[in-house]
N, C-alpha and C positions, 0 to 999 in steps of 0.2 A: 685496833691500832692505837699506840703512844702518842703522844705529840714530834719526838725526834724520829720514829718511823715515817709520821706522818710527812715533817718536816723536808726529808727525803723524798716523799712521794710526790711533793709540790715543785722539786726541782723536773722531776720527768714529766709532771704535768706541764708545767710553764717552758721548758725547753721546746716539748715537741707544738705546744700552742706556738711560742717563738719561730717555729721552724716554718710551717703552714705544714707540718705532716699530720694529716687527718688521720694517716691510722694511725700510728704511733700515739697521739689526743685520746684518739676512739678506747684504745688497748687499755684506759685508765678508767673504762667505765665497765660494767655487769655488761653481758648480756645484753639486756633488755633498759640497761640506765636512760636517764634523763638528762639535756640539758633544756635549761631552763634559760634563754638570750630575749632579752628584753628587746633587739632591734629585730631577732633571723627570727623569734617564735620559741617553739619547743622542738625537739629531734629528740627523739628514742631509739636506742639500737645506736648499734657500733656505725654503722654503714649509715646511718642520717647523722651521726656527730661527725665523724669523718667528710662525710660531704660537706657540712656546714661548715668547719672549720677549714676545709681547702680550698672550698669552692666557692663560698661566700665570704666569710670572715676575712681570710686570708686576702683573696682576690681585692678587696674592699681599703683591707689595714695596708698591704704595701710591704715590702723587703725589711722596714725597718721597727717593724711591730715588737715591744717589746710589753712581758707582763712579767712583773716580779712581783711573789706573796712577803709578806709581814707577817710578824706575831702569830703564827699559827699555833690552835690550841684543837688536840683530841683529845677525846675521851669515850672509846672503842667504837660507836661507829657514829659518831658527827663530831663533826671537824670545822672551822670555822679561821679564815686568814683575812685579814686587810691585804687590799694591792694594790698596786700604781702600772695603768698602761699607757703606752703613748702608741702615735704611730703617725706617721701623713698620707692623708687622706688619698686613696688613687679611684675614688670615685670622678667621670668628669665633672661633676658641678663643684666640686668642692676640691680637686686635684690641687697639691702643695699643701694643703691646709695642716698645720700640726695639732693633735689633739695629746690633751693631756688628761685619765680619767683618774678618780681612785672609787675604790669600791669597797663592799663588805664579802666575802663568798663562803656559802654555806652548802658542805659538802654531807649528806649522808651515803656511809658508806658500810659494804656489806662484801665478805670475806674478802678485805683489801684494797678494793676494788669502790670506785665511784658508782652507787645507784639513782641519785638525784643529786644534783647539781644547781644552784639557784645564786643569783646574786643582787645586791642593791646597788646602783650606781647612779649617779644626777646625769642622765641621759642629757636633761636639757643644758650642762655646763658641757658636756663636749658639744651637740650641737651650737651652740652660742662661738664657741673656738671655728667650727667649719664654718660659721658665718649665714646658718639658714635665717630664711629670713622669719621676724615675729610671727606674723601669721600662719605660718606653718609650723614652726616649734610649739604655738598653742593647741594647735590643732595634735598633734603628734603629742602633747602632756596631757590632754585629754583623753586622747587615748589609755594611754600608759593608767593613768589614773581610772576607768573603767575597767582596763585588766585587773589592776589591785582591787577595789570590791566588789569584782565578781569570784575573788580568787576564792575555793572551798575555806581556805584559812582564813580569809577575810570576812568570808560570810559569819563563820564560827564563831571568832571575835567577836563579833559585830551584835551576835543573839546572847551573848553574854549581859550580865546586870555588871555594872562597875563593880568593881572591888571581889568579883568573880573570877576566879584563874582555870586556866581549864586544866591547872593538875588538882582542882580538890583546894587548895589552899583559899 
């Protein structure tokens, strides 16, 4: 895939994420793909994205959930866009609350199609917007932060000497 194919393919991604239609979402990945949600986990498979995104994600973001990509750059199978989502909140604790995220999302993909899915985003600036409270948002960035070096890629990095690249250079 190009970057203007790709570019394209971010609109049917982000409409049917817009939409809460999980399959329509799901249909944008392999088979067997990945997503990769720092708040729901991982889902593999068409039928755990799809649920994730209808039945949690959705359920959660509200009627008015919107994600639009940026700058998207491919180069035949990873892809890489900036994005901005908003949404308000329809969890009870935190119902009306408007969040605003942006993020980094890095797609590898295989004939066409989404096989892992992964994104960076300050978890802790949308919670701070819902209004949880300190103690709990540390609790919750400790988390997150054990996910990260436990991650295989983080481990990898990590057994690297500085000025080591893990292409050889």
């Amino acid at each position: 895939m190009n970057t203007p194919e790709f570019r394209e393919f971010l609109k049917r991604f982000s409409s049917a994420a817009e939409a809460g239609d999980g399959e329509a979402f799901a249909a944008c990945f392999t088979e067997d793909g990945i997503y990769h949600d720092y708040v729901y986990g991982n889902h593999q498979g068409r039928a755990e994205i799809a649920h994730m995104m209808s039945d949690q994600f959705h359920r959660d973001a509200g009627e008015d959930y919107r994600w639009e990509m940026f700058d998207p750059i491919c180069d035949g199978n990873l892809a890489y866009a900036w994005s901005l989502s908003s949404f308000t909140s329809t969890v009870p604790e935190f119902a009306g609350k408007r969040v605003v995220i942006d993020g980094m999302s890095r797609f590898e993909l295989r004939d066409g199609l989404i096989s892992d899915y992964r994104e960076s985003v300050n978890g802790g600036v949308a919670m701070a917007q819902l209004g949880v409270q300190p103690e709990r948002l540390a609790k919750v960035c400790a988390k997150w932060g054990r996910m990260l070096i436990e991650q295989p890629e983080t481990k990898e990095y990590l057994a690297r000497s500085k000025g080591s690249w893990k292409d050889g250079t």
